[in-house]
C-alpha positions as CSV (number, residue, x, y, z in Angstrom):
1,X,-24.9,-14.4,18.5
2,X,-22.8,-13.2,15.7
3,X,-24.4,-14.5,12.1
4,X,-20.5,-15.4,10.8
5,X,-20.3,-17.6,7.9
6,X,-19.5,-21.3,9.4
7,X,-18.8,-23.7,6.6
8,X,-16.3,-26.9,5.4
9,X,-14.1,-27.8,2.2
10,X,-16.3,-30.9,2.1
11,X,-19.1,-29.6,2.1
12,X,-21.0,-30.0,-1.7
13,X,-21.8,-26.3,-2.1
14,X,-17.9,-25.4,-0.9
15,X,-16.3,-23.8,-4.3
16,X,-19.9,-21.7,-4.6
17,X,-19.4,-20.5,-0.6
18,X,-15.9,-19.6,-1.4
19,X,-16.6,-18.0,-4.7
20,X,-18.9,-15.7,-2.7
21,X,-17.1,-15.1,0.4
22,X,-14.9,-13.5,-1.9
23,X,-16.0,-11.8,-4.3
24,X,-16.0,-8.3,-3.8
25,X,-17.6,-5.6,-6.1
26,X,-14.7,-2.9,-6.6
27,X,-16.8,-1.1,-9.0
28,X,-16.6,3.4,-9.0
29,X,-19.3,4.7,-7.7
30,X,-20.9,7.1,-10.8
31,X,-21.7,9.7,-8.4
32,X,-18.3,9.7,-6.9
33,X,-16.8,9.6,-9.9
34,X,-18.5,12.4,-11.7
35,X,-17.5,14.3,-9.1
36,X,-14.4,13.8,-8.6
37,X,-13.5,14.3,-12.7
38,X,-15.1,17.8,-12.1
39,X,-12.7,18.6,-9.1
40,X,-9.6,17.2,-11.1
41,X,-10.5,19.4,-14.1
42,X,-11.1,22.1,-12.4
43,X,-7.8,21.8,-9.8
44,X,-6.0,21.4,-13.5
45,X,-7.6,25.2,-15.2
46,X,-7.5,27.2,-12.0
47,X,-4.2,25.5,-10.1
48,X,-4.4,27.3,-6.6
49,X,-7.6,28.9,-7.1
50,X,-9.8,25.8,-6.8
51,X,-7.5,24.1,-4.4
52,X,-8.6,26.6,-2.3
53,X,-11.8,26.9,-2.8
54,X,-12.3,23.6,-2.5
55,X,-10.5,23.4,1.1
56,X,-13.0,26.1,2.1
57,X,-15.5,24.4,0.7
58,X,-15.0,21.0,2.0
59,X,-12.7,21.4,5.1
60,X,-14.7,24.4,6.6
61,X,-11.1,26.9,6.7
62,X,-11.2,30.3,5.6
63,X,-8.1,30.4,3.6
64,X,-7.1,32.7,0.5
65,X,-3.5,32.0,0.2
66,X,-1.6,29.3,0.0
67,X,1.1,30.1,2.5
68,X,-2.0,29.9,4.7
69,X,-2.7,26.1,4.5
70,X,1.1,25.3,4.6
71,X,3.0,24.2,7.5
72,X,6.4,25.4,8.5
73,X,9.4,22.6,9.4
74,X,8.8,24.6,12.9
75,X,5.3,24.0,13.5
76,X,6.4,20.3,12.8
77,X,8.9,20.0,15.2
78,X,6.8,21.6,17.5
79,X,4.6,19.0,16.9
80,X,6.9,16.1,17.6
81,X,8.6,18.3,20.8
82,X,5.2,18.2,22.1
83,X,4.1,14.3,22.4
84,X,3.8,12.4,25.4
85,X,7.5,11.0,26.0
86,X,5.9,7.2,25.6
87,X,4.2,8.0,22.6
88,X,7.6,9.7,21.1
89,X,9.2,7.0,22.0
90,X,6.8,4.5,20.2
91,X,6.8,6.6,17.4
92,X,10.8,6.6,17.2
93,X,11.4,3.3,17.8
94,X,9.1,2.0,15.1
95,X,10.7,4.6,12.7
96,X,14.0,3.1,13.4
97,X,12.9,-0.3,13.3
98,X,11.0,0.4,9.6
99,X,13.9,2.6,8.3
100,X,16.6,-0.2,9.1
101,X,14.2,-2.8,7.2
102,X,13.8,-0.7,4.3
103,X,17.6,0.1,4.3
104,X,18.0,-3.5,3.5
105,X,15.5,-2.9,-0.1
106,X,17.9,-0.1,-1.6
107,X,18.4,-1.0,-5.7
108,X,21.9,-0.3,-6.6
109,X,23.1,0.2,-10.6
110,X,25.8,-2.6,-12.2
111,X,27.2,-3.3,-15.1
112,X,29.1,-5.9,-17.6
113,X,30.8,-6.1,-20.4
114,X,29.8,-9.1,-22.4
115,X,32.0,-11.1,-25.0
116,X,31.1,-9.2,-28.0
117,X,32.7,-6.0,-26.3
118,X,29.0,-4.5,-25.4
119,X,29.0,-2.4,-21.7
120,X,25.5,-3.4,-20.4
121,X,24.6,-2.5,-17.1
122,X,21.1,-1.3,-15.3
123,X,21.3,2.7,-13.8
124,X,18.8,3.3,-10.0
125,X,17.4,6.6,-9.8
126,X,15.3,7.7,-7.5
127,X,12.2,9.6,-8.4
128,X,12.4,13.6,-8.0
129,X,9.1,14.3,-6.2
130,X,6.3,12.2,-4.8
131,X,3.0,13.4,-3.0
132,X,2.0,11.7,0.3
133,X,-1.3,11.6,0.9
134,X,-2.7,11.0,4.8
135,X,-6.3,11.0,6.1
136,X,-6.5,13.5,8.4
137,X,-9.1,15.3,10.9
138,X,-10.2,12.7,13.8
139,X,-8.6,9.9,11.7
140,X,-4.9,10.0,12.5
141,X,-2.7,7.8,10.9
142,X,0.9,8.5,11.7
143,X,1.7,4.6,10.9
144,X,1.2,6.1,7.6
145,X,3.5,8.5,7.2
146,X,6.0,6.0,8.7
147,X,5.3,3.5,6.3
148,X,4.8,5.9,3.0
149,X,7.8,8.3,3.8
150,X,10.4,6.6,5.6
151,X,10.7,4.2,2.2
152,X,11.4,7.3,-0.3
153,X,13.3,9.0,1.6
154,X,16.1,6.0,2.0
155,X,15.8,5.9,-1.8
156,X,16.6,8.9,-2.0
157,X,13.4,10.9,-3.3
158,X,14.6,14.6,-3.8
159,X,11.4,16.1,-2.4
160,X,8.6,14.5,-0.3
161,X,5.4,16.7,-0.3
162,X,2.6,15.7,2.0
163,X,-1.0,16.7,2.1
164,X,-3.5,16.1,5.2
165,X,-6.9,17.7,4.9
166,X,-7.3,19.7,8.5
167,X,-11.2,19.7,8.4
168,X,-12.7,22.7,10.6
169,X,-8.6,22.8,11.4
170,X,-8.6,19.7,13.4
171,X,-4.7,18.8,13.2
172,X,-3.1,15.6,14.8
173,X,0.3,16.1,16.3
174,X,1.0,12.7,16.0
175,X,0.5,13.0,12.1
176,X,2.8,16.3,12.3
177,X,5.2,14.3,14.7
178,X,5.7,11.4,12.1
179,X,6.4,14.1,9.4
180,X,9.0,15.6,11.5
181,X,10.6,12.7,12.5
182,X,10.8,11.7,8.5
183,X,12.0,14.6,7.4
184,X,9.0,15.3,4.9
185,X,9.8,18.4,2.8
186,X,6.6,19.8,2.7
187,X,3.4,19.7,4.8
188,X,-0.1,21.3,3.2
189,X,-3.6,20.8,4.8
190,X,-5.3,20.0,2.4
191,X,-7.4,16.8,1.0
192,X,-9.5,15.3,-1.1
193,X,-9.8,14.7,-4.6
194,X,-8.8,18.0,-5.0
195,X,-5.2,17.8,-3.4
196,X,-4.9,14.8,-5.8
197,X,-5.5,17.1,-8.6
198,X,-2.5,19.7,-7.6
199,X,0.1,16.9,-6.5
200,X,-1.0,15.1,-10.2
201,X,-1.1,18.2,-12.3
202,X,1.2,21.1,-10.2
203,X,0.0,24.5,-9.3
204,X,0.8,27.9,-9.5
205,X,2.8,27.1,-6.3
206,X,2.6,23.8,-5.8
207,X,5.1,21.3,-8.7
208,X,3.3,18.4,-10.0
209,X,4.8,15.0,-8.5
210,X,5.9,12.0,-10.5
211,X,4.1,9.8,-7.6
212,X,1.2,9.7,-5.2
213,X,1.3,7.3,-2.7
214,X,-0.7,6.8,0.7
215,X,-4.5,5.6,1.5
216,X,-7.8,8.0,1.4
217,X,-11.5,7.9,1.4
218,X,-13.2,7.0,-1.6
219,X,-13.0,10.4,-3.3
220,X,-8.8,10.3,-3.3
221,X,-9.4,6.4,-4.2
222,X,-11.2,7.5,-7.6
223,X,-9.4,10.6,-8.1
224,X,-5.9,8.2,-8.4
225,X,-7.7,6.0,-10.7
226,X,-8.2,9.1,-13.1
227,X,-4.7,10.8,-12.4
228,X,-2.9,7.3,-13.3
229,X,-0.8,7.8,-16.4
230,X,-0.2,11.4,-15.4
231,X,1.7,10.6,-12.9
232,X,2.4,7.2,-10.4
233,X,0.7,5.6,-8.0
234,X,1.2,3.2,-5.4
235,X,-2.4,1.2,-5.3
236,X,-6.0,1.7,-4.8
237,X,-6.2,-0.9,-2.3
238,X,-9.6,-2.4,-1.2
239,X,-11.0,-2.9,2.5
240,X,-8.4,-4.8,4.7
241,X,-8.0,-8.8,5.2
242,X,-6.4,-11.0,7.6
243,X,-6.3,-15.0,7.0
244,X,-5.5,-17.2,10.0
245,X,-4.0,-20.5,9.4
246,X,-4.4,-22.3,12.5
247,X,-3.9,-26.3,13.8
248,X,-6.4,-25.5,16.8
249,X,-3.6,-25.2,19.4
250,X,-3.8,-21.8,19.8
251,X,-5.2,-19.8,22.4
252,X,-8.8,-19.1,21.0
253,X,-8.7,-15.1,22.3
254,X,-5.6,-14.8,20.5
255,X,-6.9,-15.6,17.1
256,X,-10.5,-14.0,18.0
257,X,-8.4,-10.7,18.4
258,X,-6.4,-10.7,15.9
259,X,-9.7,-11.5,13.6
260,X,-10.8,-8.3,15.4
261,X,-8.1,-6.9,14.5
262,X,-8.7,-6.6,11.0
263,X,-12.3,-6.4,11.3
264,X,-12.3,-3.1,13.3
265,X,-11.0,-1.0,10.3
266,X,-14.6,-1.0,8.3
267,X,-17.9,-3.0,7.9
268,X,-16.1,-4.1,4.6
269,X,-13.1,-5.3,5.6
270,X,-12.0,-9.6,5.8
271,X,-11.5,-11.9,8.4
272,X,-11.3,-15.7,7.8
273,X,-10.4,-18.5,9.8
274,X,-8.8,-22.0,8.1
275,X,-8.6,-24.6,10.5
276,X,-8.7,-28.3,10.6
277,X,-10.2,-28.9,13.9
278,X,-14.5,-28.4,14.3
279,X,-14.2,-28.3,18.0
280,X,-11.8,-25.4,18.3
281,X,-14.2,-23.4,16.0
282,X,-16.7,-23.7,18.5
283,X,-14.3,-22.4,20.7
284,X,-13.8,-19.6,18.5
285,X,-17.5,-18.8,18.5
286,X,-17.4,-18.7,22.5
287,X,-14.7,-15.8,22.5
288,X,-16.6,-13.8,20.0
289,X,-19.1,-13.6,22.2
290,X,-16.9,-13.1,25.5
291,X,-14.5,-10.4,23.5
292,X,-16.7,-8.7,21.5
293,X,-18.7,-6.4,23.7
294,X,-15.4,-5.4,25.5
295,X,-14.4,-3.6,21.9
296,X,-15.2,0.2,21.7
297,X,-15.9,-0.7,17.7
298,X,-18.3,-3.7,18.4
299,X,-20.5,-2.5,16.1
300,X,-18.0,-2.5,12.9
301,X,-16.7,-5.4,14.0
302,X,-19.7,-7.2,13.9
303,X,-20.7,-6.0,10.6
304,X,-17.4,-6.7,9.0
305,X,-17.0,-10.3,10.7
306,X,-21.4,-11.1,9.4
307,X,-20.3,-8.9,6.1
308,X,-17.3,-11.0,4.6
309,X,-16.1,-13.0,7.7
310,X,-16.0,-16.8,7.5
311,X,-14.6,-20.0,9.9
312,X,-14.2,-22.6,7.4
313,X,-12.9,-26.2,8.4
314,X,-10.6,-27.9,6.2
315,X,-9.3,-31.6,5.9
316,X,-5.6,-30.6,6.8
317,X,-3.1,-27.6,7.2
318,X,-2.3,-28.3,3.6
319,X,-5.5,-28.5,2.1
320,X,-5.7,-24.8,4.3
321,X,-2.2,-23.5,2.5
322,X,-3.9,-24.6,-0.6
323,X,-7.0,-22.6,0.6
324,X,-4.8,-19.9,1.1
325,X,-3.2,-19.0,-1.6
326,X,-6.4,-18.8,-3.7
327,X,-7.3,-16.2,-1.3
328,X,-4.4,-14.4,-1.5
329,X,-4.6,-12.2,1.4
330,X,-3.4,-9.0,2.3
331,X,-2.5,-10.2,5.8
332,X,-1.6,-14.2,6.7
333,X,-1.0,-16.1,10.0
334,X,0.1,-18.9,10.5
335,X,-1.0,-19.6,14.0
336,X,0.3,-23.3,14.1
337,X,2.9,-25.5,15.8
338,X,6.7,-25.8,13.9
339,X,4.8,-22.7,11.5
340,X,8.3,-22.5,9.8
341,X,7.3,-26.1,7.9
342,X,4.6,-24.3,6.2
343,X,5.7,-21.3,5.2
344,X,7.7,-23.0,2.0
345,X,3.6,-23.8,0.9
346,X,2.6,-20.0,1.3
347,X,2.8,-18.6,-1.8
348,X,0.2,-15.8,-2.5
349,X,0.1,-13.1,0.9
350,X,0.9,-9.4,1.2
351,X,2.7,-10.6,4.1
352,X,3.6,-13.7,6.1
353,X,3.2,-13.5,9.7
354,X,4.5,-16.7,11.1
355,X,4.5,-18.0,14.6
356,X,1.7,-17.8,17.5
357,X,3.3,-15.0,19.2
358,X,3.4,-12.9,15.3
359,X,0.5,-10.9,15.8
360,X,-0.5,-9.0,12.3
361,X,-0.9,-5.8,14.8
362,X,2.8,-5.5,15.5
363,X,3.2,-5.6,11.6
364,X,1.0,-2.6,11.3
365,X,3.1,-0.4,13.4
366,X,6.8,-1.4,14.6
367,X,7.9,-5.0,12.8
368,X,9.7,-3.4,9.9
369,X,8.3,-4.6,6.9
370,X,6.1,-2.6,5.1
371,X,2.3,-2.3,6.0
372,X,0.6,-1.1,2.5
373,X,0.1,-4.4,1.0
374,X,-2.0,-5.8,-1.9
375,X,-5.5,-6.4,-1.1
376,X,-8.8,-8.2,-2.8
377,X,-6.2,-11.1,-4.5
378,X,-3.8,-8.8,-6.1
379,X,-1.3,-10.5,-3.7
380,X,-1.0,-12.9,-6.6
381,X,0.7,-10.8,-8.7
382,X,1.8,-7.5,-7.0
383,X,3.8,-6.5,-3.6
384,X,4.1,-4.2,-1.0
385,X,5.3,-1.1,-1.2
386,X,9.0,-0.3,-0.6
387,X,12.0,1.4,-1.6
388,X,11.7,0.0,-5.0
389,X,8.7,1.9,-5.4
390,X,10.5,5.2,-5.0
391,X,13.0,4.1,-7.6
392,X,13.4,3.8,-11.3
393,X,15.6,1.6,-13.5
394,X,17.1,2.4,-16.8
395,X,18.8,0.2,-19.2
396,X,22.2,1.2,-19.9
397,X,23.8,0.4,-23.3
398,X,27.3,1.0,-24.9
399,X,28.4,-0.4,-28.0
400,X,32.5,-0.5,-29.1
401,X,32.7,-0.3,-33.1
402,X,34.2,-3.7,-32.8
403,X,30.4,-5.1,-30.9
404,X,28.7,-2.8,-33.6
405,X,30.3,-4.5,-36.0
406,X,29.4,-8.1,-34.9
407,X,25.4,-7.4,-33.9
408,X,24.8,-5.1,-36.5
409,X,24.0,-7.9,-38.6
410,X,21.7,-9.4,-36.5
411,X,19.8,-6.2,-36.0
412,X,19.5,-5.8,-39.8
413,X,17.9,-9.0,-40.2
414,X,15.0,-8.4,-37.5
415,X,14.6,-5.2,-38.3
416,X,14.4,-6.4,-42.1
417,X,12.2,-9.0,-41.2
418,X,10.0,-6.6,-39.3
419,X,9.9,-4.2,-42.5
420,X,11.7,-1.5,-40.7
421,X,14.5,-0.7,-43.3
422,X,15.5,3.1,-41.3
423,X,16.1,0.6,-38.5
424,X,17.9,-1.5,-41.0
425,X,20.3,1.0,-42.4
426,X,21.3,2.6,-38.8
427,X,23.0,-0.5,-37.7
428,X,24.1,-1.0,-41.1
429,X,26.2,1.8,-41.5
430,X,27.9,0.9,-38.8
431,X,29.6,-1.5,-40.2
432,X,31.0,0.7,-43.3
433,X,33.4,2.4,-41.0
């Protein structure tokens, strides 16, 4: 039997239950840390030297030169010339289906002119460089590169540099595929804390970035903690989450899979069940059961479900929205009848997937919307990424002498309020024209 958390909102001992169920302990490892501070230091004195030596070191290649771990457009192509036709097809349809989403997110500039004569207006820009970073070795995301560089490059980002660490020069063509098909600028194989270092601080040969974007273990996790400021980042997201809102109607396999779903990723990551009915939890318990040994990762799955899993019962479908949004999950279904009457309640989720048949999977890969969403709660106050992301807003400002004239005063007196008398004095002699 699988030792998941079964408890309900009436229970006494509930808001203690929930309180634990979620708290998770994001704290750096010192060890980790320590480490990776040295790396980043060191990436930062000796540019391409250490990046190098640190590949051999770490991703068992015997590499002097740089040319040597970077890949040529060719070699790309190659790459995506070489795929299975279904899984070239899978991977181009769910490019086009993202880009045409993301088309949709593009920032444009405006401006007014107000009745004092000022031109006011907001200029879009989109960033210059950003660094892509993509697990690599046996772990092949290509979904990743989709999601990261597909994004930037409709906002227009004027060079996309991704790196993948090759480990004993393991490559994935379907990782080189998705960077062909995104048109990524550059490819390097190289990882770790120490490709951080070179996309955060530049290289002899290699330009520092103005973002890094894209998921990695937890030495490229506390390396973008330490390199924030000196350049962007996108998140350092925590272990993965699903939420199922469900009235009980739903076919019990369905929701025990796409709890799987989520669970599969690590022995950390979330799965949690809201639903009104007690009977259909039992149900729920019988699938684990029937699924779970058909799963080649049974063994995470059952660790992460026993870990930070939990079927709660609740009163009602609102007192489950309610539930919900104190969550705030990365992933939320509503797996109910007429969902479109609850998603108006849904306030705090990376993303909504609503409807029985909206499985979070297809979200992950092919929907469109973005899959690198807020984890651990931030979902309360933060998004996922998108176009935006790769863009930057400034304020645009243009005074006639006649709007000079008329807000000069009112600058005076704040500034003079403020004791700022330089401040003061500029908009003041604007007025002795």
């Amino acid at each position: 039997m699988i030792a998941v958390r079964r408890f309900s909102s009436r229970d006494a001992d509930f808001e203690s239950r929930l309180a634990a169920l979620l708290a998770f302990e994001n704290a750096q490892d010192e060890t980790i840390d320590r480490t990776v501070a040295a790396i980043l230091s060191d990436v930062k004195a000796r540019g391409d030297a250490a990046l190098l030596e640190y590949t051999r070191r770490f991703d068992r290649l015997d590499v002097s030169r740089i040319e040597e771990v970077e890949l040529s457009r060719e070699a790309r192509q190659a790459a995506l010339e070489s795929l299975p036709a279904e899984q070239r097809d899978a991977l181009e349809n769910a490019a086009r289906r993202i880009r045409s989403f993301h088309e949709r997110q593009l920032l444009q500039g405006w401006t007014f002119e107000d009745a004092e004569g000022m031109t006011l207006g907001q200029k879009v820009t989109p960033l210059d460089r950003v660094g892509l970073y993509v697990p690599g070795g046996k772990a092949a995301y290509p979904s990743s590169v989709l999601m990261n560089a597909i994004p930037a490059k409709v906002a227009g980002v004027g060079e996309l540099v991704m790196v993948v660490p090759t480990p004993g020069g393991e490559r994935s063509p379907l990782v080189l595929a998705a960077a062909a098909l995104t048109g990524v600028d550059r490819v390097l194989t190289v990882g770790g804390a120490q490709a951080i270092g070179a996309l955060a601080y530049g290289t002899q040969t290699l330009p520092k970035v103005d973002k890094i974007v894209g998921p990695g273990n937890a030495y490229v996790a506390a390396a973008k903690r330490r390199v924030f400021g000196a350049v962007g980042i996108d998140m350092v997201a925590g272990p993965s989450e699903i939420l199922i809102v469900c009235d009980g109607k739903t076919d019990p396999d369905w929701v025990v899979m796409d709890l799987f779903s989520q669970a599969e990723h690590d022995e950390l990551a979330q799965s949690i069940l809201l639903c009104p009915d007690g009977a259909y939890i039992d149900r729920i318990l019988a699938s684990f059961e029937k699924l779970l040994p058909e799963m080649p990762r049974n063994k995470i799955i059952r660790a992460a479900l026993e870990n930070r899993g939990a079927l709660i019962e609740v009163a009602d479908l609102t007192e489950a929205c309610a539930i919900a949004n104190r969550v705030a999950p990365e992933h939320l279904e509503l797996s109910v009848e007429d969902a479109d009457a609850w998603v108006g309640k849904i306030r705090n989720a990376g993303a909504i997937f609503i409807g029985v048949h909206s499985c979070e999977a297809l979200g992950d890969y092919c929907a469109g919307p973005n899959h690198v969403l807020p984890t651990s709660g931030t979902a309360r106050f933060s998004s996922p990424l998108g176009v935006y992301d790769f863009q930057k807003r400034s304020s645009v400002i243009r005074a006639s002498a006649r709007a000079s004239k008329i807000l000069a005063p009112t600058a005076s007196t704040l500034a003079r309020g403020e004791g700022l008398i330089a401040h003061a004095r500029s908009a003041e002699l604007r007025t002795d024209q």
